[in-house]
C-alpha positions in Angstrom: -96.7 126.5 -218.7 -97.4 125.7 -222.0 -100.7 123.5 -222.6 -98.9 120.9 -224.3 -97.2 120.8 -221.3 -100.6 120.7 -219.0 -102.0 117.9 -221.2 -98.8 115.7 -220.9 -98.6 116.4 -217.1 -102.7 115.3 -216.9 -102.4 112.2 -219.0 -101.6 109.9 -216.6 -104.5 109.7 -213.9 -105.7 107.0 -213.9 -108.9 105.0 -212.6 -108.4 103.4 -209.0 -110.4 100.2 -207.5 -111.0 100.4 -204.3 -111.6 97.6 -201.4 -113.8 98.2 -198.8 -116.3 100.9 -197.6 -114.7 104.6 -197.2 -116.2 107.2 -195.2 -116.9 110.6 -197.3 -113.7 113.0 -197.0 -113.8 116.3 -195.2 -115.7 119.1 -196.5 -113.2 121.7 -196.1 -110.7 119.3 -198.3 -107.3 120.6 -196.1 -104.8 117.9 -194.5 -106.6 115.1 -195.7 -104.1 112.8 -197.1 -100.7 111.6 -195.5 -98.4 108.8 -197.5 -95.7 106.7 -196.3 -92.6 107.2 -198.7 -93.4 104.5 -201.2 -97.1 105.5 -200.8 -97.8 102.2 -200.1 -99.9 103.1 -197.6 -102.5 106.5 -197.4 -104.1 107.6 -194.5 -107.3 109.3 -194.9 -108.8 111.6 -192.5 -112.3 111.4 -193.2 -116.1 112.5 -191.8 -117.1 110.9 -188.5 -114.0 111.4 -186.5 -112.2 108.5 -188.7 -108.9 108.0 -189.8 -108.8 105.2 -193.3 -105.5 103.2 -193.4 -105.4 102.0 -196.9 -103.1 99.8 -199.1 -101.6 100.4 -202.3 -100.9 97.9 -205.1 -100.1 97.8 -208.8 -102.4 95.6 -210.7 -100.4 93.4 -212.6 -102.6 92.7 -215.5 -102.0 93.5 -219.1 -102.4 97.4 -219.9 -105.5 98.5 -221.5 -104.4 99.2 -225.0 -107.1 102.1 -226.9 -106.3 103.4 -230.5 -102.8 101.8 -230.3 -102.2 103.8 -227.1 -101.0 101.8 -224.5 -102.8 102.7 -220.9 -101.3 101.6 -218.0 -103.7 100.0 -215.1 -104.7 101.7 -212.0 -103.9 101.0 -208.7 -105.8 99.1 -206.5 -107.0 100.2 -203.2 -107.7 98.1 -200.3 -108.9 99.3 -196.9 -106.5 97.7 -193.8 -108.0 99.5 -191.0 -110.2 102.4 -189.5 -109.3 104.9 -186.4 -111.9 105.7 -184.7 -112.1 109.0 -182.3 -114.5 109.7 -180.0 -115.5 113.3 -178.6 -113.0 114.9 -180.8 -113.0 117.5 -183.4 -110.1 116.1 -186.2 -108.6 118.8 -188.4 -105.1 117.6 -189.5 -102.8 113.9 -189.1 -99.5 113.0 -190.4 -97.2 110.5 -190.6 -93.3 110.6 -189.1 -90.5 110.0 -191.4 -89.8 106.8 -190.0 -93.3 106.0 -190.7 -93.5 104.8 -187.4 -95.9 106.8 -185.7 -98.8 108.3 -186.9 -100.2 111.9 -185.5 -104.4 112.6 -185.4 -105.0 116.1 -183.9 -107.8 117.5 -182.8 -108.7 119.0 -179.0 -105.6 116.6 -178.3 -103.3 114.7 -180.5 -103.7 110.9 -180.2 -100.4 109.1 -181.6 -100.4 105.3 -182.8 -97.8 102.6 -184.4 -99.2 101.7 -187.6 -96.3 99.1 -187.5 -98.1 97.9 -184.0 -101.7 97.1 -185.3 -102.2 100.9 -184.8 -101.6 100.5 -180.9 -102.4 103.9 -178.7 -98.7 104.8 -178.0 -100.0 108.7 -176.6 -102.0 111.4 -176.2 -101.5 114.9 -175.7 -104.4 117.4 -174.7 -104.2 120.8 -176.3 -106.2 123.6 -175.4 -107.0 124.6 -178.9 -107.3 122.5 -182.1 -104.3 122.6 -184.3 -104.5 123.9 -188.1 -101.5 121.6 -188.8 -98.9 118.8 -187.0 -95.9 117.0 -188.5 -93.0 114.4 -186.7 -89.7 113.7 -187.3 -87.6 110.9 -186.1 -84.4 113.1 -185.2 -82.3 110.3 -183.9 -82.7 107.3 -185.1 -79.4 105.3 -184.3 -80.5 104.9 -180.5 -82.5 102.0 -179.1 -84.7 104.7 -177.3 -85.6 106.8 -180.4 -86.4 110.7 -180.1 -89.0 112.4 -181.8 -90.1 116.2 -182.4 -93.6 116.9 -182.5 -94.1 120.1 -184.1 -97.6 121.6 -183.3 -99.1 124.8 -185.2 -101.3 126.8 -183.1 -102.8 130.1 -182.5 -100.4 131.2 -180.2 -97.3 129.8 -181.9 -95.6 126.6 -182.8 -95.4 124.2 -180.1 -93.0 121.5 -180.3 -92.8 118.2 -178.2 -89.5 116.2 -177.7 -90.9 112.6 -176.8 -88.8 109.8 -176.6 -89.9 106.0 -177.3 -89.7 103.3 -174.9 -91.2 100.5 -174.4 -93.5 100.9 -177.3 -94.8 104.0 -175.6 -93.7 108.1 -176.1 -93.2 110.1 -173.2 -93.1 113.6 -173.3 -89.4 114.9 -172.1 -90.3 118.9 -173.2 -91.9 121.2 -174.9 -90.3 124.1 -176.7 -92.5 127.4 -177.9 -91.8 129.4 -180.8 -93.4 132.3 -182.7 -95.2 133.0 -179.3 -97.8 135.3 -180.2 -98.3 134.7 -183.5 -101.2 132.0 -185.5 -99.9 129.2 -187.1 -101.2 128.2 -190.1 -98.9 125.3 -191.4 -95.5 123.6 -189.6 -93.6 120.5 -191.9 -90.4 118.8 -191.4 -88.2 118.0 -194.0 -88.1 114.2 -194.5 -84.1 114.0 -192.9 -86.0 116.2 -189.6 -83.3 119.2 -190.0 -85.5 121.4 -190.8 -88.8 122.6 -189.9 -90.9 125.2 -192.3 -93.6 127.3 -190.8 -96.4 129.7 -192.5 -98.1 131.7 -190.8 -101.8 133.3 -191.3 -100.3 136.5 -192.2 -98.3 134.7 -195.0 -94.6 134.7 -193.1 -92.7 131.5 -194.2 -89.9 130.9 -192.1 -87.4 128.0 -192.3 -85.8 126.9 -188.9 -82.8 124.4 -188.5 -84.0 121.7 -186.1 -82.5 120.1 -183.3 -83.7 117.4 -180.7 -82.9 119.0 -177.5 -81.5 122.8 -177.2 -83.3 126.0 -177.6 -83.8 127.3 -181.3 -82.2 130.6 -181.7 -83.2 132.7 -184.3 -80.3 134.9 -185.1 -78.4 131.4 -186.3 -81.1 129.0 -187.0 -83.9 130.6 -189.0 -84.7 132.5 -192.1 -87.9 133.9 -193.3 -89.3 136.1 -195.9 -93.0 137.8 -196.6 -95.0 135.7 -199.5 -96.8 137.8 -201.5 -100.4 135.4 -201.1 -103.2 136.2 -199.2 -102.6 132.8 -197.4 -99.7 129.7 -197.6 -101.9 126.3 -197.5 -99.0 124.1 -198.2 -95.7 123.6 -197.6 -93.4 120.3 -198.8 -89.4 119.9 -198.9 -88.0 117.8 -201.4 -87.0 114.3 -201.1 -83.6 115.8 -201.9 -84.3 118.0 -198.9 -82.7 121.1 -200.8 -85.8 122.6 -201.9 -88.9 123.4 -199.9 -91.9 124.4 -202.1 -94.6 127.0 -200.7 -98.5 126.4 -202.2 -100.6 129.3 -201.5 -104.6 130.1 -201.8 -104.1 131.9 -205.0 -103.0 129.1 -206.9 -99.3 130.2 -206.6 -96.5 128.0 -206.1 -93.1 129.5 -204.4 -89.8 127.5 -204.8 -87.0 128.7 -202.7 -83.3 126.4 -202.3 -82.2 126.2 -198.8 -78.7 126.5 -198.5 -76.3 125.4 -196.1 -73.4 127.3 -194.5 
């Protein structure tokens, strides 16, 4: 990339005031921001067991204008509401694509409504702390909506079918896959049709999704070696065609999924 490039790509951060006190972000820096679709809204897993609910807004004053340069204003930042967890040990949250539920895991995975003033709607105890968790909404023309719950452990990926009722999820089964093997990152693409999992070794595999049979992996998956001494992200496109694949070494993979 050529630096002209860099320097047009860096121009635009911009200065953000915020509303409210935050607690201090993670040391370790991983999974700590998740954003609805609009990133309106940012949830930020902080020290202290705390989860940050925060709004966005565009200030809608005048732009800043500096040696006839015309600077656009920051957002403003304004704290809605704190999660608090006790006797837990948070690595990783997420948000569904519905952005109706809202995934905090640590020795279990506590799952609230942000739509629902953040209501408890389940928990889930693990026997180990997940590196990574993401949701889909797979179904949602039914009154009773169903959701996958995709869980990266060290033992495999784990993934719940819960479906919603009453404002509550029950659990209706759990699926395993990649038994034997640790997870280091799972992520649903935004439609829930497919799920993406690294893991430690640096396998990326892509797996079709479904809400209710068993995966089988001579159909529904594909996977390749990265060359990276670790994958630490993984995010589909909105146009869901594309999956990119951030790794520790400052590489970025970009493969196309395609559809038979």
């Amino acid at each position: 990339m050529a630096t002209e490039d860099i320097d047009r790509l860096c121009y635009n951060v911009l200065d953000c005031s915020i509303t409210g006190k935050l607690e201090p972000p993670l040391a370790r820096l991983g999974n700590c921001l998740a954003a609805n679709h609009n990133a309106k809204l940012v949830y930020c897993l902080g020290d202290n067991n705390v989860v940050m609910v925060l709004q966005v807004s565009q200030d809608a004053t005048v732009p800043v204008i500096q040696d006839d340069t015309s600077i656009p204003c920051g957002p403003n930042i304004e704290l809605q509401r704190k999660l608090q967890l006790q006797n837990e040990e948070l690595e990783c949250h997420c948000l569904s694509n519905d952005e109706n539920v809202i995934g905090i895991a640590g020795k279990s995975v506590h799952l609230f409504n942000p739509q629902l003033n953040s209501i408890n709607i389940n928990e889930i105890n693990l026997n180990y702390v997940p590196k990574s968790i993401t949701i889909t909404c797979h179904d949602n023309s039914q009154s009773s909506k169903v959701y996958n719950m995709a869980i990266a452990g060290p033992n495999g990926v784990n993934i719940y079918i819960l479906n919603s009722t009453n404002h509550k999820l029950n659990t209706h089964g759990v699926i395993n896959l990649h038994t034997g093997l640790p997870i280091a990152i799972v992520q649903y693409s935004r439609n829930g049709h497919y799920l993406a999992v690294a893991t430690m070794d640096s396998h990326f595999g892509v797996w079709k999704n479904t809400a209710h049979r068993t995966f089988d992996a001579m159909t529904d998956f594909w996977y390749i070696q990265v060359k990276t001494i670790r994958v630490t992200s993984i995010k589909f496109s909105p146009t869901r065609d594309m999956v990119a694949v951030g790794c520790w070494d400052q590489n970025i993979f970009l493969y196309q999924l395609v559809c038979n």
